[in-house]
C-alpha positions in Angstrom: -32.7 -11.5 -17.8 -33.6 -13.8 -14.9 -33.5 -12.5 -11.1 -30.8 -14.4 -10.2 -28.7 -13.0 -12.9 -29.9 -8.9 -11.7 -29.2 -9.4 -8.1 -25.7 -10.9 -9.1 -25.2 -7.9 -10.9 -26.4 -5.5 -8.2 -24.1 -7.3 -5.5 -21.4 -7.5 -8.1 -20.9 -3.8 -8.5 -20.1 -3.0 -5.0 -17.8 -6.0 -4.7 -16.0 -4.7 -7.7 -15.9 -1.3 -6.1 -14.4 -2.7 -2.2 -12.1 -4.7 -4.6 -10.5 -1.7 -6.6 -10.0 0.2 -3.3 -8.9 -2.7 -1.8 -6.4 -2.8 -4.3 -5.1 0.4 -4.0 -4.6 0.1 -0.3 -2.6 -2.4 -1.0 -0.5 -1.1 -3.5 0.3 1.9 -1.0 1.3 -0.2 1.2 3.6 -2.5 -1.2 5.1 0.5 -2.8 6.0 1.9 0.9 8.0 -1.3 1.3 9.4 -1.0 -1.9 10.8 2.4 -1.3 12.4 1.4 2.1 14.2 -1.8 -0.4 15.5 0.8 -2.8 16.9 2.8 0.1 17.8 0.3 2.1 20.0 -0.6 -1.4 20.9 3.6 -1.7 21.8 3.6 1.6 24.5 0.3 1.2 26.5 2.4 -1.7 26.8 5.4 0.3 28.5 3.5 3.4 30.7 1.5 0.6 31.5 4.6 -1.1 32.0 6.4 2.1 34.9 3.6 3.3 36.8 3.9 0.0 36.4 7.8 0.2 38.2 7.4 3.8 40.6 5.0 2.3 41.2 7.8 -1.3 41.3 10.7 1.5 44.7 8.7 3.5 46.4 8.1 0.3 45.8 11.8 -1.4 47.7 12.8 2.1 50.4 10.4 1.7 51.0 11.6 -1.9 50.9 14.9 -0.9 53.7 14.4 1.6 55.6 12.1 -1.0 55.8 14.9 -3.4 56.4 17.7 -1.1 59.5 15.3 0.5 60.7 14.9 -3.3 60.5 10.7 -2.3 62.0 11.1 0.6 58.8 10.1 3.2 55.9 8.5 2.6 57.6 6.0 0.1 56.2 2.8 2.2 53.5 3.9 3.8 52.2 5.4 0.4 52.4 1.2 -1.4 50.6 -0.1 1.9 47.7 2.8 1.6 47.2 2.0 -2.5 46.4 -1.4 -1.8 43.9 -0.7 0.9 42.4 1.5 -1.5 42.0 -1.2 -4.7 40.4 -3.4 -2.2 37.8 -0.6 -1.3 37.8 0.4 -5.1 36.7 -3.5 -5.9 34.2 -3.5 -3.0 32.4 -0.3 -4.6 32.9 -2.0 -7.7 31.4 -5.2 -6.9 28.5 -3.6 -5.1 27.2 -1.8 -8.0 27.4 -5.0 -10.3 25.5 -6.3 -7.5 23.2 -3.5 -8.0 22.6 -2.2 -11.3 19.8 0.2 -10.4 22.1 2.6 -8.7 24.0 3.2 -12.1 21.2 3.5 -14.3 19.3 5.7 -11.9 19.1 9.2 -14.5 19.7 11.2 -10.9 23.1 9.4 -9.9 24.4 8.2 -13.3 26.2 11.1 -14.4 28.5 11.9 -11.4 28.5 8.2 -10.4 29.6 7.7 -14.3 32.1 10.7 -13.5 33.7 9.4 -10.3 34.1 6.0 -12.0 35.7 7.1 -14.6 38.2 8.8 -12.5 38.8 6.2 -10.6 39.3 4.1 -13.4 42.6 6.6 -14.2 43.8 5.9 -10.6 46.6 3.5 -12.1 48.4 6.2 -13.8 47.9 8.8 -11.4 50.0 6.7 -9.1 52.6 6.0 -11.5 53.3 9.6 -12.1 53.4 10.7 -8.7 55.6 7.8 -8.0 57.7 9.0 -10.8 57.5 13.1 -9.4 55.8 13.8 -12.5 53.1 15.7 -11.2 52.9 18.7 -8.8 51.2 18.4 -5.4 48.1 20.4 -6.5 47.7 17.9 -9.1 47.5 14.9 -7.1 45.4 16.5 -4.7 43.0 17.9 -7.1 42.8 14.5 -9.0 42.2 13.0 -5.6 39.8 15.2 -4.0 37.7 15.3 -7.6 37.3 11.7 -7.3 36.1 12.1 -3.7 33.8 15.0 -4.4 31.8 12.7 -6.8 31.4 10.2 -5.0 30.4 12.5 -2.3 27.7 13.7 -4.6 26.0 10.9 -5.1 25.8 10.4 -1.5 24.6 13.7 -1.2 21.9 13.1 -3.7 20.5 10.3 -1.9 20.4 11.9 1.0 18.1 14.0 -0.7 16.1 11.4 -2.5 14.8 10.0 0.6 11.2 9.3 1.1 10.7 9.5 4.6 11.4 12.3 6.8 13.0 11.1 9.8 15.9 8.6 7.7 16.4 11.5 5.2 16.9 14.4 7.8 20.0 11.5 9.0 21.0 10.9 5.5 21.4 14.4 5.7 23.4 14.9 9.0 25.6 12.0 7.7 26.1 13.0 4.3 27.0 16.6 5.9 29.4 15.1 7.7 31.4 13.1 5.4 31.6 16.7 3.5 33.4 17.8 7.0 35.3 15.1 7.1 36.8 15.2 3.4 37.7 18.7 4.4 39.3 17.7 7.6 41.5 14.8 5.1 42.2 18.2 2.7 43.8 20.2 5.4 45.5 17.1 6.2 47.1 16.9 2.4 47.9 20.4 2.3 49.8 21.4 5.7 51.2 17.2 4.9 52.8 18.6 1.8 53.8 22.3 3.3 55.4 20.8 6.5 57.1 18.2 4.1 58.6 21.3 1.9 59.3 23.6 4.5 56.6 26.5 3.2 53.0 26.6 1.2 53.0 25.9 -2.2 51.5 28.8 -4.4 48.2 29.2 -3.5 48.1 26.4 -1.4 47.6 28.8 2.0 44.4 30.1 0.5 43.0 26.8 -0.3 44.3 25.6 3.4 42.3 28.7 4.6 38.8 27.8 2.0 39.1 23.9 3.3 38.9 25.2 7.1 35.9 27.3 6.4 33.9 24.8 4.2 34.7 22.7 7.3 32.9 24.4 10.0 30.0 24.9 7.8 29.6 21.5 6.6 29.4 20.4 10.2 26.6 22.7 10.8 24.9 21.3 8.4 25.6 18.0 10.5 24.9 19.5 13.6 21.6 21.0 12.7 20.6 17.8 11.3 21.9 15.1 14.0 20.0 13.8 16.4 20.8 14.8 20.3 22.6 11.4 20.8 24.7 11.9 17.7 25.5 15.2 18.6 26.7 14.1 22.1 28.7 10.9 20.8 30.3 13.1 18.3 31.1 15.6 21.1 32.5 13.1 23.1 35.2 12.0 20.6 36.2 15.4 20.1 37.1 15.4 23.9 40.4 13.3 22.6 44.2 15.0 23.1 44.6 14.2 19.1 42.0 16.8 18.2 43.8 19.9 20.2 47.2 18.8 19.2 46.0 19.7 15.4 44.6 22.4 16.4 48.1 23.7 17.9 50.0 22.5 14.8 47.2 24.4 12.7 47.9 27.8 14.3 51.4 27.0 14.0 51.2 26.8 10.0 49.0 30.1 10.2 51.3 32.0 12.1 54.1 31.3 10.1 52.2 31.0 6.5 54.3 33.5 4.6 57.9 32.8 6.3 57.9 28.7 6.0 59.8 26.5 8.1 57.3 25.5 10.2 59.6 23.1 12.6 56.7 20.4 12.2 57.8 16.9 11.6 55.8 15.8 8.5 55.1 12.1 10.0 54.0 13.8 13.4 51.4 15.8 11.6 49.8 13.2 9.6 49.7 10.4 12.5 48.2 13.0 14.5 45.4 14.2 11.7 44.3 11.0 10.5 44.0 9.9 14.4 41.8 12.9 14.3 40.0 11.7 11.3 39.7 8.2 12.4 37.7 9.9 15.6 35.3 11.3 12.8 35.2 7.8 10.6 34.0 6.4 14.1 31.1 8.9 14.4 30.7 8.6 10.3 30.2 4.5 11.3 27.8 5.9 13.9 25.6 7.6 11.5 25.7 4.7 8.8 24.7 2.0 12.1 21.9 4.1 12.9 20.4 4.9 9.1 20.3 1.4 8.6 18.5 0.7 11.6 15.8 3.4 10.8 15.5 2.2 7.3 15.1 -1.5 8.7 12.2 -0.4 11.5 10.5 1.4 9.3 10.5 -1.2 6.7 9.7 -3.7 9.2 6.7 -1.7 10.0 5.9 -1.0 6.0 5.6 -4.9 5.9 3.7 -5.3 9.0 1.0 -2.7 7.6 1.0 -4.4 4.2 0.4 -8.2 5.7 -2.4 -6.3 8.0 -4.3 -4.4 5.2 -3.4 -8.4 3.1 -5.5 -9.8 5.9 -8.0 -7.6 6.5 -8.5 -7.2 2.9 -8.7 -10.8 2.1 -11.1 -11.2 5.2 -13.4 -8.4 4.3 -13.7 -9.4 0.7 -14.2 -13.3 1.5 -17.1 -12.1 4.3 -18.5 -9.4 1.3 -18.5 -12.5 -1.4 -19.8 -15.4 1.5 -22.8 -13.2 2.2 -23.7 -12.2 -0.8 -23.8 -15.4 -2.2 -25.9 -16.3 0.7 -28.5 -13.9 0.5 -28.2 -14.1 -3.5 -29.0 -17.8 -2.9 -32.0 -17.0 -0.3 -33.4 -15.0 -2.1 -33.7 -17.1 -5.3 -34.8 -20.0 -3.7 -37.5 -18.1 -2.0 -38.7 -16.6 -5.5 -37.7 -19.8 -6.9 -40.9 -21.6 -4.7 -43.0 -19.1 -5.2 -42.6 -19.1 -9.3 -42.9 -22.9 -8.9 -45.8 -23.4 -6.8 -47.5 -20.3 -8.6 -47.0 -22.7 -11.8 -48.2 -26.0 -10.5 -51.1 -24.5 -9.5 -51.4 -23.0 -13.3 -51.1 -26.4 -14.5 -53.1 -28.5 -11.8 -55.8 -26.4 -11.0 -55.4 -27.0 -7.4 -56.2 -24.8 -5.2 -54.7 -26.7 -2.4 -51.4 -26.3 -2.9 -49.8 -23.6 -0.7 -46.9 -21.9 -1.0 -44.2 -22.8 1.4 -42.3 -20.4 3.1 -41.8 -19.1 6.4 -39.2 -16.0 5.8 -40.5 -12.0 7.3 -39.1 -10.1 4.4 -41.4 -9.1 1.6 -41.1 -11.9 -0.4 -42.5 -13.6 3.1 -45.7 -11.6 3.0 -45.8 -11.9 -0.9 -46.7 -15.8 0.0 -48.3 -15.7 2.5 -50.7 -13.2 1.1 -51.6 -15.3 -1.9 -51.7 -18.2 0.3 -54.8 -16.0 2.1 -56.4 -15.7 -1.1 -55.9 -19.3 -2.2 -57.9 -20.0 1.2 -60.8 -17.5 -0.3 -60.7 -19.1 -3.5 -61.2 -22.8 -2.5 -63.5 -21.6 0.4 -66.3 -19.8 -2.1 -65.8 -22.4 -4.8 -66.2 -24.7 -2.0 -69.7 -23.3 -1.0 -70.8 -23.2 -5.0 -69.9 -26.6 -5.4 -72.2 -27.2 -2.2 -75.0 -25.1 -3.3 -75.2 -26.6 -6.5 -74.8 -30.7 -4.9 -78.1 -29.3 -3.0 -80.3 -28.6 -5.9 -78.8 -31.6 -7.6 -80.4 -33.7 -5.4 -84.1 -31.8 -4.8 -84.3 -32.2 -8.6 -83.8 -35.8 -8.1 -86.4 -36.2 -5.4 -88.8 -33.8 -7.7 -88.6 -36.5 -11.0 -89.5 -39.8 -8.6 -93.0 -37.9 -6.5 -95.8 -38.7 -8.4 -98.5 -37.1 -6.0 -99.0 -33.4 -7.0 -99.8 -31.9 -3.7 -96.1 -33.4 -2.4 -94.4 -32.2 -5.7 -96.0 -29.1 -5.0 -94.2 -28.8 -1.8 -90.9 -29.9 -3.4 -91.2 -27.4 -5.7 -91.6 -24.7 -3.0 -88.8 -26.0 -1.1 -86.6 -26.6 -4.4 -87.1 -23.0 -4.8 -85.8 -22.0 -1.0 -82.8 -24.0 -2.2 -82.3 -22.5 -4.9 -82.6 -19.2 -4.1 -80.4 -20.0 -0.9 -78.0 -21.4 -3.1 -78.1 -18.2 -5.1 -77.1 -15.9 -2.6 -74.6 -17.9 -1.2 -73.4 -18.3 -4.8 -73.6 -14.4 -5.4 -72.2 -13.9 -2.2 -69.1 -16.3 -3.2 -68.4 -14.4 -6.5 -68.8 -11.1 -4.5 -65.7 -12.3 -2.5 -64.1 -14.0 -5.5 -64.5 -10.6 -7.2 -62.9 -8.8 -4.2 -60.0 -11.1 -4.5 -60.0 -10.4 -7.9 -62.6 -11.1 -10.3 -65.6 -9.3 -11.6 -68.6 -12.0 -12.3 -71.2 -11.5 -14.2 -74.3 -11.7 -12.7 -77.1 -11.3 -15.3 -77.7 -15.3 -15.6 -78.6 -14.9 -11.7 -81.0 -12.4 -12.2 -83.2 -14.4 -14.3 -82.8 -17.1 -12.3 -84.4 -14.8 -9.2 -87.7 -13.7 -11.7 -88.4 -17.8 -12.3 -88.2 -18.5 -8.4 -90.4 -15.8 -7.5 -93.0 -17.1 -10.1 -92.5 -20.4 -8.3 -93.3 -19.2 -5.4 -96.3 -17.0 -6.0 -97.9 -20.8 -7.9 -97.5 -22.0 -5.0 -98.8 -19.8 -2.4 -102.2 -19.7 -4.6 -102.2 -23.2 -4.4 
């Protein structure tokens, strides 16, 4: 496996690594903004359910007061409120076509699939009461079970929220439409008392149950609410509508058991439902304010998600550029190396040099066998000297004829040579230290014949 190919393999592993985390990062981020979508969506069907609750809640107190009159009030008012109420009914419907995911959600399906059905039996619910076929409790129980599911689910989103600070006001505001569906109960059940002049069996103690479920459902609000809910809420209580039922409440306490209350039906339910329109304005209060929080903070999921995009993309583009650029460096640097290393291999030239000027280790790699390139060329250099030397006293030695001069030339032929020796020993010693290990037997020999020479010629 060539170099390139390992370093690629040893940058690619930590790129791989910043990738995968990378990727998760991202991933948390994206499924944060998911989550806000998906409420954002929850959080539509629980205001659209909450207006046709509202809308269910006016028309279960209008039948009440229909039956209890025996058709005698109501009658109009009651054909007016049924419309508004299939317009709501198509709203919710078209909502959920619009959003399938609600329905098939395994938390909501069943009571969502409930409600719906109920609803779906509204038709001929309203032809029986129209007809007096069915007792108050009836219509009020088929009524307040359609509302109760519906209610449910919103309860259940409430619940199902992922972050803290919209769930604890899904919680005030799903608290609250529980108080206000038991505020539009009491409203049915003194409607249809005052309308018959006395409380239907059992009708007193549910009156009393609704009251009480009441107070503590808006605890629940209460302890949930933020300080500026809480003060706007307290601030529509303040209205004249909101003592006046309490005065006609006491009234149908105090005279539970006897009946004839002296309470004009109409009086009572204009004055409730002004009541309860006070509590559908704080209701719209709460929905206005969980859809802001759900839109900031899913602003702010997609703010952190195109952040950690950027930085991610910039980080990993950086990671990749320098790698490739010191993956590149460095192979070109080993790439010279293994090239001029080879030339030299093929040329025998010793004057080639390798060429680079980097300070890493691949730097002093070169420019230490340049240094010994130098030591080789320098002692072969001197041998090839050394030797052109004796060359040529050999040559003068063949052309004297007189002995006395060859006699001399032969001296001096042997100073050469035996210069020439230890300059050639002292070569190889540094060739050796660079790396060889010469063998210097054939200059031994060559020392015994000079010395001969020499001793001839000092008897001569």
């Amino acid at each position: 496996m060539k170099i390139r190919v390992k370093l690629f393999l040893m940058l690619l592993l930590p790129l791989v690594g910043m990738f995968g985390f990378s990727a998760y990062l991202l991933w948390e981020k994206w499924h944060v903004v998911d989550e806000m979508q998906v409420l954002g969506v929850k959080s539509g069907f629980s205001v659209t359910a909450s207006v046709l609750t509202h809308e269910l809640q006016k028309e279960r107190g209008m039948s009440a007061g229909y039956i209890g009159s025996r058709g005698e009030k109501f009658a109009r008012e009651l054909d007016g409120q049924r419309a508004v109420s299939d317009r709501k009914a198509a709203d919710l419907k078209a909502y959920l076509e619009a959003h399938p995911e609600i329905a098939m959600d395994a938390e909501f399906s069943a009571p969502l699939g409930k409600a719906l059905a109920d609803i779906g039996r509204l038709a001929a619910v309203r032809k029986s009461i129209s007809a007096l076929g069915m007792s108050g409790a009836e219509a009020i129980g088929y009524y307040t079970g359609v509302i109760d599911g519906l209610l449910h689910v919103v309860e259940d989103i409430a619940g199902d929220s992922p972050d803290s600070e919209v769930g604890r006001t899904e919680q005030a505001y799903a608290g609250f439409l529980q108080a206000k569906e038991r505020v539009g109960r009491e409203r049915a059940l003194l409607n249809g008392a005052f309308a018959a002049g006395k409380f239907a069996p059992g009708a007193y103690e549910k009156f009393l149950t609704v009251v009480a479920e009441h107070d503590t459902f808006l605890h629940v609000f209460l302890q949930n609410a933020s300080p500026a809910q809480i003060e706007f809420y307290k601030q529509k209580m303040k209205d004249k509508a909101v003592e006046e039922v309490a005065s006609l409440r006491a009234i149908a306490v105090q005279k539970a058991t006897s009946g004839n209350f002296g309470v004009e039906p109409k009086h009572w339910f204009d004055t409730i439902t002004h009541k309860i329109e006070l509590f559908k304005q704080v209701e719209n209060r709460l929905a206005d304010d969980i859809g802001v929080e759900i839109a900031r903070h899913k602003s702010a999921a997609w703010t952190e998600f195109g952040m950690v995009t950027a930085v991610t993309l910039i980080s990993l583009g950086a990671a990749l550029v320098f790698a490739l650029v010191m993956l590149r460096g460095i192979s070109r640097q080993i790439g010279t190396l293994h090239a001029t290393i080879g030339q030299i291999e093929r040329d025998s030239d010793l004057s080639l040099r390798v060429q680079i000027s980097s300070s890493d280790e691949i730097g002093d790699i070169a420019r230490a066998l340049n240094t010994m390139l130098d030591k080789f060329h320098s002692s072969l250099s001197q041998v090839s000297d050394s030797t052109l030397r004796v060359a040529t006293a050999a040559e003068e030695l063949s052309a004297v004829t007189d002995p006395s001069r060859a006699l001399v030339l032969i001296v001096n032929t042997c100073g050469f040579i035996s210069q020439a020796k230890d300059e050639s020993l002292q070569a190889l010693a540094e060739l050796a230290a660079a790396g060889g290990d010469p063998d210097k037997t054939r200059w031994t020999k060559l020392d015994d014949v000079i010395e001969m020479w020499k001793a001839d010629g000092d008897a001569l």
